[in-house]
NUROKOL-200550 format. One record per residue (C-alpha): x, y, z. Coordinates in pm, 1 decimal. Layout:
residues N
[dodren [X Y Z]]
...
end
This chain:
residues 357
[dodren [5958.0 7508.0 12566.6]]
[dodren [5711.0 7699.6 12393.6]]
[dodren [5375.4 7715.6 12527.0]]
[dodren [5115.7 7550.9 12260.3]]
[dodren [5365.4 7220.2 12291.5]]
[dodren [5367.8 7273.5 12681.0]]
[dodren [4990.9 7268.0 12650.4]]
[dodren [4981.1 6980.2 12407.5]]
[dodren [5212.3 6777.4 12690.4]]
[dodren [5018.4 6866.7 12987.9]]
[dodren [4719.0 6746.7 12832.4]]
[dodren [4955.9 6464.9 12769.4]]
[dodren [5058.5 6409.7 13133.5]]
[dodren [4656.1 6416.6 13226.4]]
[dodren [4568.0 6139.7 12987.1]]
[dodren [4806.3 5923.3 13087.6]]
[dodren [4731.3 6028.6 13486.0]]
[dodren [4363.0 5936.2 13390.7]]
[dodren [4406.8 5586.5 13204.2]]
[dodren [4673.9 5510.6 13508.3]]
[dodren [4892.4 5253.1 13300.6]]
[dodren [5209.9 5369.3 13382.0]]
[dodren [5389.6 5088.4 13213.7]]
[dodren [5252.3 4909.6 12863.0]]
[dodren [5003.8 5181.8 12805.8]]
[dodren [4803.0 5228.8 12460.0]]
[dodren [4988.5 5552.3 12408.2]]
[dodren [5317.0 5345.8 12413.7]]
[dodren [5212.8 5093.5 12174.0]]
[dodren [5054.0 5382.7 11968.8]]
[dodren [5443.0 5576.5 11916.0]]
[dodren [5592.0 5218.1 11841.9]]
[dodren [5372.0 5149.6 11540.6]]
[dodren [5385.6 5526.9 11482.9]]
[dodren [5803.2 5561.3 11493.0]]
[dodren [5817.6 5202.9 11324.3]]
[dodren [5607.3 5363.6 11005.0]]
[dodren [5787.6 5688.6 11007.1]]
[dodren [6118.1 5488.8 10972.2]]
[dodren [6016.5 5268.6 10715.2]]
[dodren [6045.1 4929.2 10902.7]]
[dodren [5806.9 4725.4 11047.4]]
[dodren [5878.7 4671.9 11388.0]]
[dodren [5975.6 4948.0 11709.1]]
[dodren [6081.6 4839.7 12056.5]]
[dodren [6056.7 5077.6 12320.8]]
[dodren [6294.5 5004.5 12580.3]]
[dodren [6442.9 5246.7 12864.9]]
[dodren [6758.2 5422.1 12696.2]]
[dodren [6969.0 5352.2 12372.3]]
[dodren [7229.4 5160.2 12521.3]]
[dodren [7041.8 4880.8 12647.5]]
[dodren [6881.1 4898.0 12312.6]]
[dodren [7230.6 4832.5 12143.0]]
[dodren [7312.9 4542.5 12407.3]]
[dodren [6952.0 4366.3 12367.1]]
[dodren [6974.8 4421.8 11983.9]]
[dodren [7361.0 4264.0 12022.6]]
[dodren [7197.2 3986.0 12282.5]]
[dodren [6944.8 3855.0 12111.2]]
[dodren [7126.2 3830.3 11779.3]]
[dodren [7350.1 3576.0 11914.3]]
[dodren [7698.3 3770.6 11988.0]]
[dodren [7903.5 3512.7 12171.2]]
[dodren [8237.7 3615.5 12409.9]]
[dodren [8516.8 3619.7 12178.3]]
[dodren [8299.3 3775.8 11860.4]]
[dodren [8463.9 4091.7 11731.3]]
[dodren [8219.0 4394.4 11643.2]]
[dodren [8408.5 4673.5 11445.4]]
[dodren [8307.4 5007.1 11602.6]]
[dodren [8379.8 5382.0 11482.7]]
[dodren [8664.9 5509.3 11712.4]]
[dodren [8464.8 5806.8 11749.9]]
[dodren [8154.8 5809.8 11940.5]]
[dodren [7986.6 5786.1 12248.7]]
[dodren [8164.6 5526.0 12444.0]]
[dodren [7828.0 5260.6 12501.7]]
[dodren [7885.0 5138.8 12134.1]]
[dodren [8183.3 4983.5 12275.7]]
[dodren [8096.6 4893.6 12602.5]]
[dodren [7812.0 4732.9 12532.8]]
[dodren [7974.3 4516.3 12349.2]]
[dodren [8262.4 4489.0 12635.5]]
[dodren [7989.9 4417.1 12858.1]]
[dodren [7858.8 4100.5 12652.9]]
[dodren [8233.4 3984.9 12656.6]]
[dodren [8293.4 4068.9 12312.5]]
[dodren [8583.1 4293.5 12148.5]]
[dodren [8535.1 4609.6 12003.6]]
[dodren [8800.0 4687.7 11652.5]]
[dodren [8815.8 5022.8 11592.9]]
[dodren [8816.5 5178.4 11249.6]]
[dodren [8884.7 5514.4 11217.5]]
[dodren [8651.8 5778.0 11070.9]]
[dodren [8678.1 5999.5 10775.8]]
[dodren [8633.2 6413.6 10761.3]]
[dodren [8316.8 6426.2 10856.7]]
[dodren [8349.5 6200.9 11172.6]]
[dodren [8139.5 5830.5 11008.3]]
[dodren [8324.4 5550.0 11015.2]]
[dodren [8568.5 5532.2 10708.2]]
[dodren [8411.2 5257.0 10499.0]]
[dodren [8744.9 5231.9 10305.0]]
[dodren [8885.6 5078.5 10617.2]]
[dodren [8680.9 4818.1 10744.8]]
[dodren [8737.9 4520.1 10521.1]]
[dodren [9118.4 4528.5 10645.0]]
[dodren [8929.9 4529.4 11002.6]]
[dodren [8773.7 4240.2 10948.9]]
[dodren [8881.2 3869.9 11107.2]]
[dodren [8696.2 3553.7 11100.1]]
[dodren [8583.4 3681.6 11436.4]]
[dodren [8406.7 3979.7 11313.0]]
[dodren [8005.8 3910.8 11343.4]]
[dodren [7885.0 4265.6 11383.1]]
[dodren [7978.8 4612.8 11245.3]]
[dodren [7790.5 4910.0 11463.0]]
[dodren [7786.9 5199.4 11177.0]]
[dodren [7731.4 5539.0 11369.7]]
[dodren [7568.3 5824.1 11189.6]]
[dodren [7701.3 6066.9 11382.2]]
[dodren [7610.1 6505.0 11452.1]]
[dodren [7293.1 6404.7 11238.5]]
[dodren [7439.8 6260.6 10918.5]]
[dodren [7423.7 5898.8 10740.2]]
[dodren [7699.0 5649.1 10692.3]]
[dodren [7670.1 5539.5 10351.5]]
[dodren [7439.4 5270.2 10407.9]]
[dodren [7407.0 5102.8 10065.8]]
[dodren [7774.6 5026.9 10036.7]]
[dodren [7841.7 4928.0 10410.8]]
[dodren [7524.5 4667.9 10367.1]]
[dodren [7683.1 4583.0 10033.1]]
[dodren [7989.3 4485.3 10227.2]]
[dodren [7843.5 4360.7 10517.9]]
[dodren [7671.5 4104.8 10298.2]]
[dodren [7981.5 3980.0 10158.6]]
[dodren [8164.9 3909.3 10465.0]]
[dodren [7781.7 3744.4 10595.3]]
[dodren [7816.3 4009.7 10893.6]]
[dodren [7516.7 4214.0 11084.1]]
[dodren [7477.1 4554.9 11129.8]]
[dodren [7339.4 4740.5 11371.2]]
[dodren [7282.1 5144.0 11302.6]]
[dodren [7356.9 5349.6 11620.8]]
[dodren [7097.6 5613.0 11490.5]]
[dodren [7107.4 5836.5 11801.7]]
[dodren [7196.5 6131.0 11685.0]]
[dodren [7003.9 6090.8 11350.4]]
[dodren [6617.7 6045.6 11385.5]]
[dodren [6475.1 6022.5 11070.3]]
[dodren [6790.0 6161.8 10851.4]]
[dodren [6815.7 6009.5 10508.2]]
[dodren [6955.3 5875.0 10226.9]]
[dodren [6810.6 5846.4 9860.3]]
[dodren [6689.0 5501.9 9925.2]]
[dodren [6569.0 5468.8 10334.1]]
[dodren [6611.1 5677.8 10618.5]]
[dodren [6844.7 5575.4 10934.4]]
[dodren [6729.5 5264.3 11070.7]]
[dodren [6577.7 5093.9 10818.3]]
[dodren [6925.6 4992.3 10644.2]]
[dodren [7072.3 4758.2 10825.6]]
[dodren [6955.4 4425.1 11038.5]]
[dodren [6836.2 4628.1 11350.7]]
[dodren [6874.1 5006.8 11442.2]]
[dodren [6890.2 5170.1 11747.8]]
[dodren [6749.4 5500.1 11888.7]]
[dodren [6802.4 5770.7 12174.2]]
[dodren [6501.1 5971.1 12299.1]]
[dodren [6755.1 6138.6 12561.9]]
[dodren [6575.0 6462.3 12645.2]]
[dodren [6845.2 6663.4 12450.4]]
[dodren [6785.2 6445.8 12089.9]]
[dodren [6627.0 6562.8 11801.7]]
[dodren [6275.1 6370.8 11918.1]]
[dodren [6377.0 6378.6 12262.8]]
[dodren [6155.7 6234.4 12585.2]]
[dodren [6120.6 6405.5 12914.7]]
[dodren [6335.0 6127.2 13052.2]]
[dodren [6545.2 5865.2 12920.7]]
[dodren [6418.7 5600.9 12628.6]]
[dodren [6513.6 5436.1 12371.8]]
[dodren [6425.3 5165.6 12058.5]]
[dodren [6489.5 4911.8 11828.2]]
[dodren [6360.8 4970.2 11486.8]]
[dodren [6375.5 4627.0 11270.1]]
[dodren [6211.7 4461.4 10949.3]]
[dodren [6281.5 4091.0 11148.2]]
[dodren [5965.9 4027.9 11315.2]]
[dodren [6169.6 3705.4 11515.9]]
[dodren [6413.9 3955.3 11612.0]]
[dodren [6168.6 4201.3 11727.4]]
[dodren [5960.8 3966.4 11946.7]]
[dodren [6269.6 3843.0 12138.7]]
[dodren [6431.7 4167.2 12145.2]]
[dodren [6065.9 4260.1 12360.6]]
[dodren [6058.1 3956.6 12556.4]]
[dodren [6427.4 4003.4 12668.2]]
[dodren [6353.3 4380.6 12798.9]]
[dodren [6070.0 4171.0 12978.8]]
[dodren [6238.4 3990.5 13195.8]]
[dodren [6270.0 3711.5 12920.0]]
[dodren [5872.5 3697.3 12814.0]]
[dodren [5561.5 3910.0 12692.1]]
[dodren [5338.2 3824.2 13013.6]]
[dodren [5450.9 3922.5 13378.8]]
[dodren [5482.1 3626.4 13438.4]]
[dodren [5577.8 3400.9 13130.2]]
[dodren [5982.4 3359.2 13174.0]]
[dodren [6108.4 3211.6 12870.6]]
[dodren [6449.5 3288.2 12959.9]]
[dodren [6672.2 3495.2 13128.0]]
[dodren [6626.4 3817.2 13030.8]]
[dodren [6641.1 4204.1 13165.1]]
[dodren [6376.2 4514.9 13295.4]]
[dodren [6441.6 4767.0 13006.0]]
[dodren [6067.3 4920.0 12945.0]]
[dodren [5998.1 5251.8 12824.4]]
[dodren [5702.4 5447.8 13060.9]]
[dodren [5418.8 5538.1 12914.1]]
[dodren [5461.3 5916.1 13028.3]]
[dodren [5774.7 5900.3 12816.5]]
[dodren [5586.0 5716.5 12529.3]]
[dodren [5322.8 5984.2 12502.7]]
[dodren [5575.7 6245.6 12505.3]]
[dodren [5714.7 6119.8 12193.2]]
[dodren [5407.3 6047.3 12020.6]]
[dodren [5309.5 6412.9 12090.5]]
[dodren [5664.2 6531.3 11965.9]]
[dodren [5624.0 6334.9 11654.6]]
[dodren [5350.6 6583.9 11519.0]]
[dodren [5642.9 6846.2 11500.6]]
[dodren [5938.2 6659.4 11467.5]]
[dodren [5954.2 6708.6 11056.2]]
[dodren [5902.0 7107.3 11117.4]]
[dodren [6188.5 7102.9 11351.9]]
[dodren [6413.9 6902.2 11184.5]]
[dodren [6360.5 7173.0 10869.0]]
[dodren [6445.7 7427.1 11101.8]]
[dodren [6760.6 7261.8 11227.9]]
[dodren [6876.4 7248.3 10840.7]]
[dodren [6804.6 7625.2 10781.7]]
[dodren [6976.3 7742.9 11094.1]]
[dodren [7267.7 7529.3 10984.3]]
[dodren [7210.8 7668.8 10639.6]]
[dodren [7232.0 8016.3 10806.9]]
[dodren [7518.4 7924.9 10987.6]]
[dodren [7750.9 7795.3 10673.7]]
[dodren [7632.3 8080.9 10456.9]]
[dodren [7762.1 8322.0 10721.7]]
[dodren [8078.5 8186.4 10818.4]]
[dodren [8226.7 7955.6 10482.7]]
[dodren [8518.2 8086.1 10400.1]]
[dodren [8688.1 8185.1 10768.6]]
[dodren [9084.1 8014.7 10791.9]]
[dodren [9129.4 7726.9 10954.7]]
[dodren [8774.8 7669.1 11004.0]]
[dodren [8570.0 7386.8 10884.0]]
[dodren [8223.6 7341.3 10837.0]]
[dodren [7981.9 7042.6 10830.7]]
[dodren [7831.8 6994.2 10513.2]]
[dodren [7598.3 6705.3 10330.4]]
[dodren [7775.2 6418.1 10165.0]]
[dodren [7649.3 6148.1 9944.1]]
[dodren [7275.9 6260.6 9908.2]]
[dodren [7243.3 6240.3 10304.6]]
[dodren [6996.0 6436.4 10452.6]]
[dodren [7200.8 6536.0 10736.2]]
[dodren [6908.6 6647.7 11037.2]]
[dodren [7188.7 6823.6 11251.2]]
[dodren [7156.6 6691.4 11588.1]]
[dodren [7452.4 6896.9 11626.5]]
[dodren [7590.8 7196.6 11413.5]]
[dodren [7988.3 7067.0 11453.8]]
[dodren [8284.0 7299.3 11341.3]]
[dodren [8672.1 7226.9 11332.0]]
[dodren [8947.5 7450.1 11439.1]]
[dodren [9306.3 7416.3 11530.0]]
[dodren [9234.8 7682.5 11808.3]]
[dodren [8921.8 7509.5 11949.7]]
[dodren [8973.8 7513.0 12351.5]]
[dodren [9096.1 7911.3 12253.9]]
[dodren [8787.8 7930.1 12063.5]]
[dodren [8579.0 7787.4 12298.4]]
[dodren [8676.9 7991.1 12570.7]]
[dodren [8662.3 8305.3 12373.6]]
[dodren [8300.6 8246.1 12322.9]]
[dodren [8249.3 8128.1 12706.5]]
[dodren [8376.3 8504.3 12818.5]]
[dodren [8106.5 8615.8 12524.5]]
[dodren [7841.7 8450.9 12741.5]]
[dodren [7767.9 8137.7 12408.6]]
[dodren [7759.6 7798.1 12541.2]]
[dodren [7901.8 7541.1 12342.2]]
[dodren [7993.6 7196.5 12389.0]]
[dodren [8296.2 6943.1 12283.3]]
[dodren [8190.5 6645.7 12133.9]]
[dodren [8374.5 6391.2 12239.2]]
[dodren [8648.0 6568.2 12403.4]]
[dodren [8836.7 6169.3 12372.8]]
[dodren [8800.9 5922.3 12084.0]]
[dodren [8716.6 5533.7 12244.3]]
[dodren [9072.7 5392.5 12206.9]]
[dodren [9185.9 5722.7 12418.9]]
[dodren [8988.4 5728.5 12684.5]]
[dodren [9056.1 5522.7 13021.5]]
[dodren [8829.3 5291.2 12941.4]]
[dodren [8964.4 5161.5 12640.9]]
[dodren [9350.4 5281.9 12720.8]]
[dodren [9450.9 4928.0 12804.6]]
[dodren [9431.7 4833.4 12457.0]]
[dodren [9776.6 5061.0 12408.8]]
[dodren [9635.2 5313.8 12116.3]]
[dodren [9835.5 5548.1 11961.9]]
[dodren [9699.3 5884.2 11779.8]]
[dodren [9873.3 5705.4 11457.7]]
[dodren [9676.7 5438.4 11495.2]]
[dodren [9335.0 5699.6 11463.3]]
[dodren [9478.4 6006.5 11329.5]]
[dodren [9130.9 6108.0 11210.2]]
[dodren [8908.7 6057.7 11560.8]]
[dodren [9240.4 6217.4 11710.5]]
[dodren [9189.2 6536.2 11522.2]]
[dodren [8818.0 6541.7 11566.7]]
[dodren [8880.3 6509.5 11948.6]]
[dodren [9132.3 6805.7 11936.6]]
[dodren [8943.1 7046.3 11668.9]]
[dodren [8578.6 6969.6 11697.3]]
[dodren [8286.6 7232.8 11879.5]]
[dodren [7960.4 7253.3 11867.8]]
[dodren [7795.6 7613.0 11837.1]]
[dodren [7452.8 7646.5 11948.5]]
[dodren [7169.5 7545.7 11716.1]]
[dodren [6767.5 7446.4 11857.6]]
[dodren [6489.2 7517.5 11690.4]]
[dodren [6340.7 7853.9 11799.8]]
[dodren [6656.9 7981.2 11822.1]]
[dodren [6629.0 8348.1 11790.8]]
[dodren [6796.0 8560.8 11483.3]]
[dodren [6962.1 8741.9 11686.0]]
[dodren [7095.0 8493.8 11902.1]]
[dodren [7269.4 8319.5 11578.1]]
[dodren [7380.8 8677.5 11474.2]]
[dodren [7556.4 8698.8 11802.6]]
[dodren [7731.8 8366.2 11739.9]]
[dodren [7822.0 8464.7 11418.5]]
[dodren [7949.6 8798.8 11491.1]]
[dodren [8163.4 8639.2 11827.6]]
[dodren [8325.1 8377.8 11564.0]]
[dodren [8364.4 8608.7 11324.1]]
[dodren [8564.3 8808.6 11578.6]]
[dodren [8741.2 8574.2 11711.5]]
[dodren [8942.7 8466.5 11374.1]]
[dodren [9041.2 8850.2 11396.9]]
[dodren [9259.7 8815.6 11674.9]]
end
């Protein structure tokens, strides 16, 4: 962490030492209305991590056991469960080339079950949001954005999380705009939604004591809260970084065989949570660059229907011969902002090598 931001945070951490509201404090309120306007909606939940945002969001929407929610068969694995958990089913659509959810396949998905479809905009790039809402509003379904990966990527017409009915965010320390803990929101234009959504993380009301229902403990600290409002004065600076490096990146290494790059689609303005190659020699390429002393990371080393979890359902890799490839083929190279030239270079040079052998 470099040291005017580690300044900026201590003086952070004092503040919220001095005012000693630990929970509900004004700095909390202060990054909902300020991530809620620099989303383009008009509400923000803070709540304590992005999966409880997804199964509040799903909650308080009305999902019923039995309801079917069609989920990309590649992602993190809490899009699914959370829905498992509310005792709905997860369908699985596969994804196209670049790892979203292939929009071409979900209307054969769809049942007179399906209620919800949970679009992921995965590595830092946008589903097409336009035409999934376009469909979504024929069949009379909701969506729900998973925009963890993506803060504030966009599209020509909104940026992620102000598409569909609700969105929901990670602030997981390693994210884009990432806390020094775990949090999460719910970004929404449905002021109904937004109130219950806060009432459920509330132990079903606004007041300590005011139980309207039956509800959860899902708050966001203040600590973490403050963080993020202090991390939003440099998240726009960052994010341009990310895109250069990754600009860097593609400009240096197009062109290598059997190697695939990530690139923009549709007008997205992809924010690269995560700088994702393909290869057909990934765990040799990956443990190439290991013995070169370059971490990188396999995300997800199994698609949902693979993974024990989710194996019951009988999957075959014909069934998602797209999020099977991407589980075999995909890495992710290094890429933060600060990164140094020459650590890039080094990357470069190592992959470069590597497709010598």
């Amino acid at each position: 962490m470099n040291d005017p931001l580690r300044q900026a945070l201590e003086e952070v951490y004092k503040e919220v030492l001095n005012d000693s509201y630990f929970l509900f404090g004004r700095q909390m309120y202060a990054f909902e209305a300020a991530f809620a306007a620099k989303t383009g909606v008009s509400h923000c939940v803070a709540v304590g991590n992005c999966t409880d945002a997804l199964f509040i969001t799903l909650k308080m929407m009305g999902i019923q056991p039995g309801d079917e929610v069609i989920v990309p068969a590649m992602t993190w694995i809490s899009d699914a469960a959370a829905v498992s958990q509310l005792g709905a089913i997860p369908v699985f659509v596969d994804v196209d080339d670049q790892g979203l959810i292939d929009l071409n396949l979900i209307e054969a998905a769809i049942s007179p079950k399906t209620k919800f479809i949970i679009p992921v905009h995965l590595y830092g790039q946008m589903v097409d949001m336009p035409k999934l809402m376009f469909l979504a509003q024929q069949h009379s379904l909701f969506v729900i954005e998973d925009c963890a990966q993506s803060h504030f990527a966009t599209l020509a017409t909104g940026k992620a999380g102000s598409f569909g009915h609700a969105g929901v965010f990670s602030f997981y320390p390693s994210k884009n705009l990432g806390a020094l803990g775990d949090g999460g929101c719910i970004s929404t234009n449905n002021k109904t939604l937004a109130l219950a959504c806060r009432k459920f993380a509330n132990h079903g009301g606004i007041d300590k004591d005011s139980h309207e229902f039956v509800g959860l403990n899902s708050r966001m600290d203040t600590i973490q809260a403050a963080v993020l409002l202090e991390k939003l004065n440099h998240i726009d600076q960052w994010t341009n970084e990310r895109r250069r490096l990754a600009t860097y990146y593609t400009n240096a290494l197009d062109g290598l065989k059997e190697f695939r790059l990530p690139k923009d689609i549709h007008d997205n303005s992809h924010v690269f949570h995560i700088y994702e190659v393909r290869s057909k020699r990934r765990n040799s390429l990956k443990s190439f660059l290991e013995e070169k002393g370059i971490q990188t990371q396999v995300h997800y080393p199994k698609a949902i229907p693979f993974t024990n979890a989710y194996r019951h359902l009988g999957s075959e890799e014909a069934d998602f011969p797209k999020a099977y490839q991407h589980q075999e083929e995909t890495l992710s190279l290094p890429l933060y902002p600060g990164m140094p030239k020459a650590h890039r270079d080094y990357v470069i040079e190592q992959v470069k090598a590597f497709h010598t052998l």
